[in-house]
Structures are given as C-alpha cells and as structure tokens.
C-alpha positions as CSV (number, residue, x, y, z in Angstrom):
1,X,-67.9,243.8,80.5
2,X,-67.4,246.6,83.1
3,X,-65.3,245.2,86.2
4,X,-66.9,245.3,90.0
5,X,-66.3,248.7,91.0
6,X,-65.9,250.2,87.9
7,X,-66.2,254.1,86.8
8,X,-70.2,254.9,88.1
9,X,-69.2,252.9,91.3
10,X,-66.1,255.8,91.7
11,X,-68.4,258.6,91.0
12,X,-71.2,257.4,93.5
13,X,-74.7,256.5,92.9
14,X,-75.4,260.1,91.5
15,X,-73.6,259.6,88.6
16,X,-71.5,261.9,86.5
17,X,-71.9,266.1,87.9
18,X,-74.0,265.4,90.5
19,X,-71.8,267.7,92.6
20,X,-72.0,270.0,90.1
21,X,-75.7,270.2,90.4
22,X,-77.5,273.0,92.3
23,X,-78.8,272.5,95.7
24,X,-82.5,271.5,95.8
25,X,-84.9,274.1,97.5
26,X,-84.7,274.1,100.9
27,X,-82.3,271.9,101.4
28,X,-79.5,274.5,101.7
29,X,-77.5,275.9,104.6
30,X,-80.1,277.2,107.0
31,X,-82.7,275.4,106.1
32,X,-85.1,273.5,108.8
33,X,-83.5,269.6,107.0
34,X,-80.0,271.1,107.5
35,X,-77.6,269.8,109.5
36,X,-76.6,271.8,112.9
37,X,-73.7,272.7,111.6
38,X,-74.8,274.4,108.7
39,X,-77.6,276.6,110.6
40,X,-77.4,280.6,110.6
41,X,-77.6,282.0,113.7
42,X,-79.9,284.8,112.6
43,X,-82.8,282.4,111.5
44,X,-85.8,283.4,113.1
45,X,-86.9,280.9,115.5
46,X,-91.1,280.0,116.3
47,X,-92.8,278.0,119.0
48,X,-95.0,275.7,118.3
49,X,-97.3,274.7,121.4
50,X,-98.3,271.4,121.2
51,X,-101.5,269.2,122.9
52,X,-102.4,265.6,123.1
53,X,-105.7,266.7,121.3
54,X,-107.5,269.0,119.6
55,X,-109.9,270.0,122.4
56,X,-107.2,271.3,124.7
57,X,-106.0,273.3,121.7
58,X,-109.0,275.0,120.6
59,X,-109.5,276.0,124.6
60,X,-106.2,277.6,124.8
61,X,-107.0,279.3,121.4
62,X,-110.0,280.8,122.5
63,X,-108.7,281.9,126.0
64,X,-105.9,283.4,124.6
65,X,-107.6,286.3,122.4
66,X,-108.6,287.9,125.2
67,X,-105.3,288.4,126.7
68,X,-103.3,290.1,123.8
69,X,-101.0,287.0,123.3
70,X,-101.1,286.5,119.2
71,X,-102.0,282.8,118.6
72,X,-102.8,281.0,115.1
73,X,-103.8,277.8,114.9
74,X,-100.7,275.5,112.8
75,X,-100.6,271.7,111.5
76,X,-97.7,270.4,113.9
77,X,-94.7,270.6,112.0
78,X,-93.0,267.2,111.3
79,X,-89.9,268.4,112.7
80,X,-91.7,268.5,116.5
81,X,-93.8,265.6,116.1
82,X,-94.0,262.4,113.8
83,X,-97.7,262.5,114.1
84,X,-100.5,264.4,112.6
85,X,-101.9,267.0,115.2
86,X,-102.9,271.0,115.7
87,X,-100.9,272.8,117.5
88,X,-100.5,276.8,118.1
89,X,-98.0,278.8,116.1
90,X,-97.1,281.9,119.2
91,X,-93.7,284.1,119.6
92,X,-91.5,282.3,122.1
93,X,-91.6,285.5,124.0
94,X,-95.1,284.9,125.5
95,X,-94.3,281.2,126.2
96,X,-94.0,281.8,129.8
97,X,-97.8,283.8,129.8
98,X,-99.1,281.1,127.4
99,X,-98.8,278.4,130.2
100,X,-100.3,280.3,132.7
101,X,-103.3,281.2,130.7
102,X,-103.2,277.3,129.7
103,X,-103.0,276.2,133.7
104,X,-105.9,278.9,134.4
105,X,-108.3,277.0,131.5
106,X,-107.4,273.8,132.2
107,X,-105.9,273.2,128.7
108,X,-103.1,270.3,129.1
109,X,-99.9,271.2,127.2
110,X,-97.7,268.5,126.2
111,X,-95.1,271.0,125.4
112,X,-93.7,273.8,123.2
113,X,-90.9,272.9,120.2
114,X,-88.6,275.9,119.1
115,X,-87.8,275.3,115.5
116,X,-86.1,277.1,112.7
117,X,-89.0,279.2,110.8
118,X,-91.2,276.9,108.7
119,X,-92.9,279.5,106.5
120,X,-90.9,280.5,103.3
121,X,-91.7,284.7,103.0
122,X,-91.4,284.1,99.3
123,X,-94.0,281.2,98.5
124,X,-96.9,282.3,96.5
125,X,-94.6,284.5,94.7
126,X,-93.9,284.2,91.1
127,X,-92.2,286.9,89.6
C-alpha cells in the first residue's frame, strides 16, 4: 500500500515526464491562450468590430465597400466575447473611419476588441 502523498502525488497529476513533453499547438509563448507575460511584441494585432446583432453588422459591411476600408465578415472570437455573434475582421488603422461610416448608417457598434492574430498562416498546409 502506497502512503498518502506518495511518488505520483510528488510528480503532480501529469505523471512521470510530463515536463518533458512538448508544448501542445498553440499553446506556446505568443500564442492568443498565453499568458501576458509570455506575448511577443511583434505579434500582429486585428480588430474585431463587434454589434449587438447581426443587422447592424451586415449594414456597416455593406456601407463600408464603398469607401475603400477592407472589411470581412468574422465569427467573434472567443477571446472578445463569450457569446456566439458576427462581427467584422478590419485593420485597427481604419478604426477611427469605421465609426464614422458606422454613425453616418446608423449601424450601432458595441465596440472594437484588439487581439493577438487569430488566423494561423500555416493551417491548411501539409507538407
């Protein structure tokens, strides 16, 4: 019989090598779950306008192609909102232009969350 706090209790509930183990995919340094501490100053940075519904989305989409502003329509990330939702992936350069086309089309913006780059450059790749 193994005493109360024996050997696995010492190594942690990982068991034997865990910190030998290689970090899981996107869960390294830099990555959008790291800690603050960990994050690299060079990671690219998007803005992610977000709406209290999809109509006010859709209406900023559509006003904004004809002002040269790039705009695609993005799932919120988890990271800005705990619910499901649309939202508009734009460069956080044209924020300030963005809510004046909003204010002239009467779309309601909740806000805009800057977040560590979401999209991987290498998924879909393979070899």
């Amino acid at each position: 019989m193994e005493p109360v706090g024996g050997e696995l209790a010492a190594q942690g509930a990982e068991g034997p090598g865990a910190a030998d183990a290689p970090e899981a995919p996107g869960n390294g340094p830099g990555s959008p779950g790291a800690p603050d501490g960990d994050a690299q100053p060079e990671a690219p940075v998007d803005c992610y306008v977000l709406f209290r519904g999809h109509t006010d989305g859709l209406a900023l989409f559509g006003a904004l192609k004809g002002t040269g502003v790039d705009a695609r329509i993005s799932p919120t990330p988890r990271a800005a909102r705990a619910e499901c939702g649309m939202s508009l992936l734009v460069s956080c350069d044209d924020e300030e232009r963005i809510r004046a086309v909003a204010l002239a089309c009467g779309a309601h913006i909740e806000g805009v969350a800057r977040l560590p780059r979401q999209i991987c450059p290498d998924r879909d790749r393979y070899c």
